[in-house]
C-alpha positions as CSV (number, residue, x, y, z in Angstrom):
1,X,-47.8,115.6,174.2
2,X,-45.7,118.8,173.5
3,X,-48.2,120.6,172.8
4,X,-50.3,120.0,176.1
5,X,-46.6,120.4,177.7
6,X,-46.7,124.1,176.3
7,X,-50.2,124.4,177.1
8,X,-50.4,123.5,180.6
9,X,-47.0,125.9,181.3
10,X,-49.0,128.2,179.6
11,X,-51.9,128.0,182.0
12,X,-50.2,127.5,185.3
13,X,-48.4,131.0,184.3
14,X,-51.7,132.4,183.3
15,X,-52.8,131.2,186.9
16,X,-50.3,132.4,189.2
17,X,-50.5,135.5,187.8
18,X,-54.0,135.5,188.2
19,X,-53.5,135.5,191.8
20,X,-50.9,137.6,192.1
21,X,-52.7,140.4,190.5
22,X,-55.7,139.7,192.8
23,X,-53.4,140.7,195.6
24,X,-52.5,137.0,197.0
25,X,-49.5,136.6,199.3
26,X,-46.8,135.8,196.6
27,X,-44.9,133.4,198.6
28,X,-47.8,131.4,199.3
29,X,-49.1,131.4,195.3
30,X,-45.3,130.2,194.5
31,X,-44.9,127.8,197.3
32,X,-48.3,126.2,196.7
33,X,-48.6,126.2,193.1
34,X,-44.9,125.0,192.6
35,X,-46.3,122.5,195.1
36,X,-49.0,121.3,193.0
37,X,-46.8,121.6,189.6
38,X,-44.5,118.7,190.6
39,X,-46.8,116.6,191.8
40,X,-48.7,117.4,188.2
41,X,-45.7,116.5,186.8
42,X,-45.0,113.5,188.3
43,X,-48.5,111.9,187.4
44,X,-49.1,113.0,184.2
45,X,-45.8,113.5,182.4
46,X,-43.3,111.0,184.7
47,X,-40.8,113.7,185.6
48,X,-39.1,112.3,189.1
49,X,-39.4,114.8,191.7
50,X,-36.4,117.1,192.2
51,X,-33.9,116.4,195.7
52,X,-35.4,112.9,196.1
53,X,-34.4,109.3,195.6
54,X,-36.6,107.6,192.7
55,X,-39.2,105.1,194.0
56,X,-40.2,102.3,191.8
57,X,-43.8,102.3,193.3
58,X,-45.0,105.2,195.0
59,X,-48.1,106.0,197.1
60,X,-50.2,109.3,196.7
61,X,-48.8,109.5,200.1
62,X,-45.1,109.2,199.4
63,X,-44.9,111.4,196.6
64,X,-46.4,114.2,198.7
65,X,-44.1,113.3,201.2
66,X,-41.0,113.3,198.8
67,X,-42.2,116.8,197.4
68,X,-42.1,118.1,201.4
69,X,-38.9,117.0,201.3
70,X,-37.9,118.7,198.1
71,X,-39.3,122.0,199.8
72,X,-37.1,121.7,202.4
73,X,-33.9,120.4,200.4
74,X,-34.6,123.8,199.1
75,X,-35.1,125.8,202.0
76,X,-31.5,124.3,203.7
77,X,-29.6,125.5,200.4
78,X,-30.9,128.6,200.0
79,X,-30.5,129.5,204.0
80,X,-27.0,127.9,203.5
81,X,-26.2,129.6,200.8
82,X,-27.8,132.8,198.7
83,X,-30.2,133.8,201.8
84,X,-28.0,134.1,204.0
85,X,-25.7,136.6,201.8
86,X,-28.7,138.5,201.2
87,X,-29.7,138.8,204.9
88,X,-25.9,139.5,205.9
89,X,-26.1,142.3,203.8
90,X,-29.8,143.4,204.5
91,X,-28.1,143.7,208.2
92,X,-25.5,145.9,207.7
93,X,-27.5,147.9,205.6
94,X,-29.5,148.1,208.9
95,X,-26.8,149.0,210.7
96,X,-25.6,152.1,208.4
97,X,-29.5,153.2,208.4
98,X,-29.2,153.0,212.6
99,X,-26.0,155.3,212.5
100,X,-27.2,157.6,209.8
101,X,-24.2,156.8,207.9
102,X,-26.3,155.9,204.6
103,X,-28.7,159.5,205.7
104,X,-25.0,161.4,206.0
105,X,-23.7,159.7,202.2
106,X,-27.3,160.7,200.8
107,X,-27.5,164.4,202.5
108,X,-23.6,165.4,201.1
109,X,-24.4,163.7,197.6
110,X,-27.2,166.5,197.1
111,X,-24.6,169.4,197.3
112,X,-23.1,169.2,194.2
113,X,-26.1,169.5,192.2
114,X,-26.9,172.9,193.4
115,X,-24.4,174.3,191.4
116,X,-26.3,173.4,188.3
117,X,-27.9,175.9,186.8
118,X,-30.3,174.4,184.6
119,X,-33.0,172.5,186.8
120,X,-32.9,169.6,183.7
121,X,-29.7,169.0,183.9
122,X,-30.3,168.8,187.9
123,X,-32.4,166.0,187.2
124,X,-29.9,164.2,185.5
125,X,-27.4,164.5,187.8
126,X,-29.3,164.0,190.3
127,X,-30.1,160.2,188.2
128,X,-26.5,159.8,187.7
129,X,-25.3,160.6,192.2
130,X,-28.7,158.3,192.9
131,X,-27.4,155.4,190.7
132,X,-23.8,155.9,192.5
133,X,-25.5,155.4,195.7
134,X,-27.2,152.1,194.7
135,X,-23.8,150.6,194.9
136,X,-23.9,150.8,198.4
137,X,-27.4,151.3,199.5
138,X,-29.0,148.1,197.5
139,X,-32.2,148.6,199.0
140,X,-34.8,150.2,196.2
141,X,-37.2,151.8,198.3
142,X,-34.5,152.6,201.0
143,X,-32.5,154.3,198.9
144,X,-35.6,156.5,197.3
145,X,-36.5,157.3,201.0
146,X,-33.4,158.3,201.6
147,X,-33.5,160.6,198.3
148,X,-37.0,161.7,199.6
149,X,-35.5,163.5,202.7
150,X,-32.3,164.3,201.9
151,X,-32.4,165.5,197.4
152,X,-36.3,166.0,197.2
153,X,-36.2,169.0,199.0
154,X,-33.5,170.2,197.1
155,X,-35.2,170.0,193.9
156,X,-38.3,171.1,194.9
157,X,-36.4,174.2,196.2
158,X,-35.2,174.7,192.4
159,X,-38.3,174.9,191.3
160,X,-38.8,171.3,189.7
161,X,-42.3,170.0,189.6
162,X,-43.1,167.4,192.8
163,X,-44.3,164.5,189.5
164,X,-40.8,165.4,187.8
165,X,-38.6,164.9,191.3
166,X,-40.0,161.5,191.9
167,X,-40.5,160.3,188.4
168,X,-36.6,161.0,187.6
169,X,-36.1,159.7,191.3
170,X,-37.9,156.4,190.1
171,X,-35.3,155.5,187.4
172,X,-32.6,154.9,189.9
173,X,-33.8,151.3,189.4
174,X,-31.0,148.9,188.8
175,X,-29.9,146.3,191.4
176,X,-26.2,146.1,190.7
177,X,-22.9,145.9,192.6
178,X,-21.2,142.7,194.5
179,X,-23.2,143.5,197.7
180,X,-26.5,143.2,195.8
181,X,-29.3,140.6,197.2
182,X,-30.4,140.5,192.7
183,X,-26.4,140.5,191.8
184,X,-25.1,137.4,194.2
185,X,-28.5,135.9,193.2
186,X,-27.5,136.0,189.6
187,X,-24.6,134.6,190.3
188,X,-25.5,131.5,192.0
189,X,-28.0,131.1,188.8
190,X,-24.9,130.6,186.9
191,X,-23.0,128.5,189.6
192,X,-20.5,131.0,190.1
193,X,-21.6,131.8,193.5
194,X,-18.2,132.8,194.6
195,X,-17.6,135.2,191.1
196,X,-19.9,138.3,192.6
197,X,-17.0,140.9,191.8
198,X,-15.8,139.2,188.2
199,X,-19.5,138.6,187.4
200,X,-20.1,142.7,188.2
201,X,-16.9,143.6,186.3
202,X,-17.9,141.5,183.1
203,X,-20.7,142.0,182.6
204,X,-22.7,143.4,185.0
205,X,-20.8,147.4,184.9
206,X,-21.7,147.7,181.0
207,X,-25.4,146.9,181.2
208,X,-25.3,149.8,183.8
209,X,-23.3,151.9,182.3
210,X,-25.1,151.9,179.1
211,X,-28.5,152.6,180.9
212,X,-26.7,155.7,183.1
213,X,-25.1,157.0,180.2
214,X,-28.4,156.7,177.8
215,X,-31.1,157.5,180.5
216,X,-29.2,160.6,181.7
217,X,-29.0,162.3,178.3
218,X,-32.3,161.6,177.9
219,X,-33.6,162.9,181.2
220,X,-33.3,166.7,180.3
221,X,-35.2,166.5,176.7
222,X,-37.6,164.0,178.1
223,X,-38.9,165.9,181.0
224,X,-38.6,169.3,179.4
225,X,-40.8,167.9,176.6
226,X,-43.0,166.5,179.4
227,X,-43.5,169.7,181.3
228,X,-44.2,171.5,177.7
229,X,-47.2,168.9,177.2
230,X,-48.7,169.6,180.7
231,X,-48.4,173.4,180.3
232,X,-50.6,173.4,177.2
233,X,-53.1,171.4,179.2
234,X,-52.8,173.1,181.7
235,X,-52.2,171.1,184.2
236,X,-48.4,173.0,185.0
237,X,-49.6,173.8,188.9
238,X,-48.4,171.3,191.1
239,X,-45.6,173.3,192.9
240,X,-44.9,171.7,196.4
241,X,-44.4,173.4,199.6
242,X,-40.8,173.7,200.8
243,X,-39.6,171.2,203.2
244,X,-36.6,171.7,205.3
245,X,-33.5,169.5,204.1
246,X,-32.0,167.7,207.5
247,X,-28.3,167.5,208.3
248,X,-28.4,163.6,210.5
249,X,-26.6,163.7,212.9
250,X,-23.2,161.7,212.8
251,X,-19.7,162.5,211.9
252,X,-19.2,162.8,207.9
253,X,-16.2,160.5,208.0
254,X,-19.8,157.9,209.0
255,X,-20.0,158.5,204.8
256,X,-17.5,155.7,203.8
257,X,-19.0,153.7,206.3
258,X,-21.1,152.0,203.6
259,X,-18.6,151.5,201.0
260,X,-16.7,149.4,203.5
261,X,-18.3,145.9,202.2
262,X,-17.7,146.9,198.5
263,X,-14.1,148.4,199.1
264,X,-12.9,145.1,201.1
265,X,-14.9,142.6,198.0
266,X,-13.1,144.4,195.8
267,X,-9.5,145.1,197.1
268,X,-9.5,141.5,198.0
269,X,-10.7,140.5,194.3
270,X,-7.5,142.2,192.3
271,X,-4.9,141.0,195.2
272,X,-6.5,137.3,194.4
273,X,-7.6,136.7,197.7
274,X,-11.3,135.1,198.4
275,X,-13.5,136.7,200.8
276,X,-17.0,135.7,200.4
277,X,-19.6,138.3,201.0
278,X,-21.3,137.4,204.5
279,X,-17.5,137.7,205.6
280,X,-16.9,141.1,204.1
281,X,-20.1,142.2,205.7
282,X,-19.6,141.2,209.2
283,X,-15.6,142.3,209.0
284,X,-17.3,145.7,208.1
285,X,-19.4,145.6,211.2
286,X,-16.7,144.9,213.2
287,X,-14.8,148.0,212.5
288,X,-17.9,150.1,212.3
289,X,-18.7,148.5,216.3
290,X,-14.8,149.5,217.0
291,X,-15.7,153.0,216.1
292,X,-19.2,153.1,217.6
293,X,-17.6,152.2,220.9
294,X,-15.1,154.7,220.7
295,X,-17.3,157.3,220.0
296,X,-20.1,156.6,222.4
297,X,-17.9,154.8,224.8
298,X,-21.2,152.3,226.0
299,X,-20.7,148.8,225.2
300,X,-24.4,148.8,226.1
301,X,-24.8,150.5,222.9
302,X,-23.4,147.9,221.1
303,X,-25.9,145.3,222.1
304,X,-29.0,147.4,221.4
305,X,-27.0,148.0,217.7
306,X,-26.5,144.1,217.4
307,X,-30.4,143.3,217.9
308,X,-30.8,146.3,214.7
309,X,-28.6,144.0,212.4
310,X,-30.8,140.6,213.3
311,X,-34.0,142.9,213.1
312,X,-32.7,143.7,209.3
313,X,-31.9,140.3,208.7
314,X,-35.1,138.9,210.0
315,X,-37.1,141.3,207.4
316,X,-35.0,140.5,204.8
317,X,-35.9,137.0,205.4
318,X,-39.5,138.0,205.0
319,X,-39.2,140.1,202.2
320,X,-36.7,138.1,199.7
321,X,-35.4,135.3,201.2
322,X,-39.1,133.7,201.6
323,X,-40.0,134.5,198.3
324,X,-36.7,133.5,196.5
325,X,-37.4,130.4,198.1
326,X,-41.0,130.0,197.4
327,X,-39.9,131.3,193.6
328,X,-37.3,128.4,193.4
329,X,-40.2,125.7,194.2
330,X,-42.1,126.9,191.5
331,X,-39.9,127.6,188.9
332,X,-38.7,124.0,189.3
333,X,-42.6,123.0,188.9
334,X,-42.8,125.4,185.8
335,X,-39.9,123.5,184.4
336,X,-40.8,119.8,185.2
337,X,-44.0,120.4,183.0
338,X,-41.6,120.5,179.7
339,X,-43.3,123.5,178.3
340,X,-40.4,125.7,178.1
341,X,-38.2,122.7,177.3
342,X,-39.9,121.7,173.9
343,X,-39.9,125.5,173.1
344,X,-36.4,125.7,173.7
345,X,-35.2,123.0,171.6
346,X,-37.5,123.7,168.9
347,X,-35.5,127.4,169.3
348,X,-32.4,125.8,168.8
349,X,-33.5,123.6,165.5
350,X,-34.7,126.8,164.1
351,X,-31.1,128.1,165.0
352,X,-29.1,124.8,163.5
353,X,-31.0,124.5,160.7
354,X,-31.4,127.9,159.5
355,X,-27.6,128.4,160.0
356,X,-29.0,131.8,161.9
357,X,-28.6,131.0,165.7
358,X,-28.1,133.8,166.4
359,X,-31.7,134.6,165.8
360,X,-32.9,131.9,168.6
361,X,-30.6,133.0,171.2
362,X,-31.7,136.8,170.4
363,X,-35.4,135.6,170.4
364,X,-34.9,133.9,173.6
365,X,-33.8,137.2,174.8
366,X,-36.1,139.2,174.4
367,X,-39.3,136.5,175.5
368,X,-37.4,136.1,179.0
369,X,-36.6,139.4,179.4
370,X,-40.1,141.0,178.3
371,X,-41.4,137.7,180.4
372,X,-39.8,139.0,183.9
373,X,-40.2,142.4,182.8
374,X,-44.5,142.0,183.2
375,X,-44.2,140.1,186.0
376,X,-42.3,142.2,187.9
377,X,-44.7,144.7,187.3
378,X,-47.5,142.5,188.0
379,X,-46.2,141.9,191.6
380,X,-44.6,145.1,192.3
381,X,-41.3,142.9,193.3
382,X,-38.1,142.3,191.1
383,X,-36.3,139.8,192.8
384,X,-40.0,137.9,193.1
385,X,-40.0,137.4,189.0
386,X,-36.0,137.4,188.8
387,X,-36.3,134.4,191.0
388,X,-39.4,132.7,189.5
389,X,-38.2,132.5,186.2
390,X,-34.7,133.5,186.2
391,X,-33.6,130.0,187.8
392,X,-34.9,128.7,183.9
393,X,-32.7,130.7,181.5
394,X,-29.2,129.0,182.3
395,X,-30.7,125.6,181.2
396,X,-32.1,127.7,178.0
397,X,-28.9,129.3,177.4
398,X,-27.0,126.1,177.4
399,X,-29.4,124.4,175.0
400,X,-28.6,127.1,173.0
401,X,-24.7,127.3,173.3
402,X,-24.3,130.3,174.8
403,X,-22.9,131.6,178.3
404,X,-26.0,131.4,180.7
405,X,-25.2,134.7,182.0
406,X,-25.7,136.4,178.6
407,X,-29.5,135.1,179.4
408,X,-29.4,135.5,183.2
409,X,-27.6,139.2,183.3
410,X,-30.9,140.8,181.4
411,X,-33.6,139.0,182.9
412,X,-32.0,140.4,186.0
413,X,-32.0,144.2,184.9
414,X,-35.6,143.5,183.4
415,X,-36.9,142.3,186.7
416,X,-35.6,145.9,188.3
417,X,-36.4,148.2,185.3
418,X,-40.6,145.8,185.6
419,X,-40.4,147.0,189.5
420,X,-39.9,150.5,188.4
421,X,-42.8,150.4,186.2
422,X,-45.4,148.8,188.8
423,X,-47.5,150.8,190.8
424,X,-47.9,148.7,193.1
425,X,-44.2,148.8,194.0
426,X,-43.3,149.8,197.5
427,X,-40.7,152.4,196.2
428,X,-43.1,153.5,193.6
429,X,-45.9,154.0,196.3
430,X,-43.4,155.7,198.6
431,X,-42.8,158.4,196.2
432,X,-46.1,158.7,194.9
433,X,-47.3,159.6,198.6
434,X,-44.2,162.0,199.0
435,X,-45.5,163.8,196.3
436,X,-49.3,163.8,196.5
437,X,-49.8,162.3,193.1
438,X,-51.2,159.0,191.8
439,X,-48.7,156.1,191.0
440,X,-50.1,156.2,187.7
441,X,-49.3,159.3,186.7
442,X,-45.4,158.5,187.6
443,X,-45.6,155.0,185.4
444,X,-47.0,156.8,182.5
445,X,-44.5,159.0,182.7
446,X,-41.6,157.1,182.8
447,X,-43.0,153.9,181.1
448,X,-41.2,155.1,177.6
449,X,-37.8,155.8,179.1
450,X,-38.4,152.3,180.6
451,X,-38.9,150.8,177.3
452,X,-35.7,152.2,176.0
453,X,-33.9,150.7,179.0
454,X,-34.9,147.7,177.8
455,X,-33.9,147.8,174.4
456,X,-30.5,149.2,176.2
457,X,-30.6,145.7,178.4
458,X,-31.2,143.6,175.5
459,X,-28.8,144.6,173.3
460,X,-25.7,144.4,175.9
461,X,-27.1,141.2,176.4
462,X,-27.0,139.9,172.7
463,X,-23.8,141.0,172.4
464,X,-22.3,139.0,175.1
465,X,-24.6,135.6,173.8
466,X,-22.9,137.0,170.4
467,X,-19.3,136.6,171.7
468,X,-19.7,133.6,173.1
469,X,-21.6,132.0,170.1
470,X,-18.3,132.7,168.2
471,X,-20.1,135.4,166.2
C-alpha cells in the first residue's frame, strides 16, 4: 500500500502538470483534479474528506456532495481570510498606478544610476533600486512595466544591450515585504496570519538580503562575460532605438504615497500595536482620497477612483485569489493520497536512526524547493505552485521537528525565482516584447544566476531548520 500511495501522488503530479504545460486553465486543472483526488482518496485509501462531518454509510452521491462542500468551506476561508488581504492590497496598488504615484517612485529611482560610470555596475544598481521597489510595488510584471518606461530607456541610452536591460530587469524576482500577496500567504501557511511584519523581519529580510547582496556582485562579471561570448559570435548588434523617458504627471511628494501601507504595518509593529493588513491598506487610501480631494477639489473624482480600487481587486481575484484557492483543493487531494506522508516519515527514520537529521530536514529542502521551483516555471505563475504545494511543507516540517517556516520561507522564494525562469511568465513575456527578443534567449541567460539563487535560498533556509533542530 505505500508504495501505490507514492505511486499514485506520483502520477496525479505527473498529470496536472501534463495539462498545465498543454496550456489548460490552471484553476480549472487544480480545482478539478483536487476534486477527483479526494474522492480517490476516500474510496480507495479511506481518508475522510476534509471540512466535513464523517458519515458511517455514504452514497456516491453524498460524498460528491460532501467534497462540494469542502470546496466551498474553502472558498469562505480563503475570501475571509488570505484573499481578501491579497485583493486589499491588489487595490491600492491600483490606486497608486491610477495616480502615477508608483510611475513618479519608479521615474526618480532611475536618477541615481546615471552617475555611474561603468554601464555594469549600472546594471547592478539598477538590480539593487528594482529590488527596493518590490517592497512597495508587489506586483512582478507591474513593477517590470514600470521599469520598462521609466529605467529601460535609461540604460539603453548608456549603451547597454536591449537582452542585457531586460535580463538584469528579470532578476528583480522576489515577492517579499508585509504587503506581499506570496509573504501574508506564507504566513497563514504557518498559522501566524497576523505575524506578516515579525515573519518578514526573521526570516524573510535575510533570504533577500543574501540574494541582493550575491546577485548584484555577480551582475557586473556575469554580463560582461556574457557580452564577451556574443561578441566572438558575433552576434554583439542588437542596439535599440532611443526611447523618450516620461516624467508622469503628479506632484513628487505622490512618491511616498506607496510606502504608506508598509510605513503604518511597520510603525505599528515596534510600538506593539495590531493592525492587520486590509486595515493598513484602506487607512492608506483614506489619506491618499484626503489629498486627492484637495488637490483636484471633485469629489466626483473620488468615485471614479473608488471603482479603480474594486477593478484591482476584482482582477486580483482572477489572477491569485482563484488559483490560491483552486491550489488549496488540490494540494489537500495531493495530500489525502499518503504519498508524500510515507516519504516523509520514512525521511524522519532515516534522520532518527542515523543520528543525522539534519540530513532529512536538508533533503526535504532541497525536493520542495527544486519541486516549486519547476512548477513555477511550468506554469509561468509563482504563487500558482507556492500555493499547490506550499500548503504541504508545514506538516513535513513538523514531522521533522523543525519550525515550518524553515520549509515554507524557501519554497516561497523558489516559486518567484521558477517564475523568473518561465517563459511563459507574463513579466518575462512583457520584457521579451519590449525588447524584440525571444523569451528564450532571456531564460538562458539568466537561468545560471537563477541556480545560484537557489543554492542562496536553500542554504538560509537550512540554517534556520538548523537552529531550530538544536544544531
Amino acid at each position: 500500500m505505500p508504495i501505490f500511495m507514492i505511486f499514485s501522488t506520483l502520477l496525479a503530479v505527473v498529470i496536472v502538470a501534463y495539462y498545465v504545460l498543454k496550456k489548460y486553465n490552471p484553476i480549472f486543472v487544480f480545482l478539478f483534479s483536487g476534486l477527483i483526488l479526494l474522492i480517490f482518496a476516500y474510496y480507495v485509501f479511506n481518508v475522510p474528506l476534509p471540512k466535513v462531518p464523517s458519515r458511517e454509510h455514504t452514497s456516491v452521491l453524498s460524498v460528491l456532495l460532501d467534497s462540494y462542500a469542502f470546496i466551498v468551506a474553502t472558498f469562505k476561508e480563503q475570501l475571509s481570510g488570505t484573499g481578501l488581504i491579497i485583493m486589499s492590497v491588489a487595490g491600492f496598488a491600483a490606486y497608486m498606478k491610477h495616480i502615477n504615484a508608483s510611475a513618479k517612485l519608479a521615474f526618480l529611482a532611475n536618477k541615481p544610476l546615471g552617475k555611474i560610470k561603468n554601464k555594469y555596475l549600472i546594471l547592478s544598481g539598477v538590480f539593487v533600486v528594482g529590488m527596493a521597489l518590490k517592497i512597495v510595488i508587489s506586483s512582478y510584471t507591474g513593477l517590470l512595466l514600470l521599469l520598462l518606461a521609466c529605467i529601460y530607456p535609461v540604460l539603453i541610452s548608456l549603451k547597454i544591450r536591449p537582452i542585457t536591460a531586460v535580463c538584469v530587469l528579470s532578476l528583480i524576482a522576489l515577492d517579499y515585504g508585509p504587503k506581499d500577496a506570496n509573504s501574508i500567504t506564507m504566513a497563514n501557511m504557518v498559522g501566524q496570519s497576523d505575524n506578516v511584519v515579525g515573519l518578514f523581519l526573521n526570516y524573510q529580510i535575510y533570504s533577500v538580503i543574501f540574494y541582493v547582496l550575491i546577485i548584484a556582485i555577480l551582475i557586473p562579471f556575469y554580463f560582461a562575460w556574457i557580452d564577451k561570448k556574443d561578441k566572438i559570435k558575433g552576434i554583439l548588434n542588437d542596439e535599440g532605438e532611443k526611447l523618450e523617458i516620461i516624467n508622469p504627471n503628479c506632484p513628487t511628494i505622490y512618491i511616498f504615497f506607496p510606502w504608506l501601507p508598509v510605513v503604518f504595518l511597520f510603525v505599528t509593529y515596534f510600538l506593539g500595536i495590531k493592525l492587520d493588513v486590509v486595515s493598513a491598506n484602506f487607512l492608506s487610501i483614506t489619506i491618499v482620497f484626503i489629498i486627492e480631494f484637495i488637490r483636484h477639489k471633485d469629489a466626483k473624482k473620488l468615485g471614479e477612483d473608488v471603482v479603480v480600487i474594486l477593478k484591482g481587486m476584482a482582477e486580483i481575484f482572477v489572477s491569485v485569489v482563484s488559483i490560491l484557492i483552486a491550489a488549496s483543493v488540490f494540494a489537500k487531494g495531493i495530500e489525502s493520497l499518503g504519498g508524500i506522508g510515507v516519504l516523509v516519515d520514512a525521511m524522519k527514520n532515516f534522520g532518527n536512526d542515523s543520528s543525522f537529521a539534519w540530513v532529512a530536514v536538508l533533503a526535504c529542502i532541497v525536493i520542495l524547493s527544486f519541486l516549486v521551483y519547476f512548477a513555477s516555471v511550468i506554469m509561468g505563475s509563482g504563487i500558482a505552485a507556492f500555493n499547490a504545494f506550499g500548503k504541504l511543507a508545514p506538516d513535513i516540517a513538523t514531522k521533522l521537528g523543525v519550525a515550518p517556516i524553515s520549509f515554507v520561507l524557501p519554497i516561497e522564494i523558489a516559486s518567484c525565482l521558477g517564475r523568473a525562469a518561465s517563459p511563459i511568465s507574463g513579466g518575462i513575456l512583457a520584457l521579451a516584447g519590449f525588447a524584440k527578443v525571444n523569451p528564450m534567449d532571456i531564460i538562458k541567460r539568466t537561468t545560471p544566476l537563477l541556480l545560484i539563487a537557489m543554492v542562496i535560498n536553500i542554504a538560509v533556509a537550512f540554517y534556520f531548520a538548523q537552529s531550530s533542530l538544536g544544531g
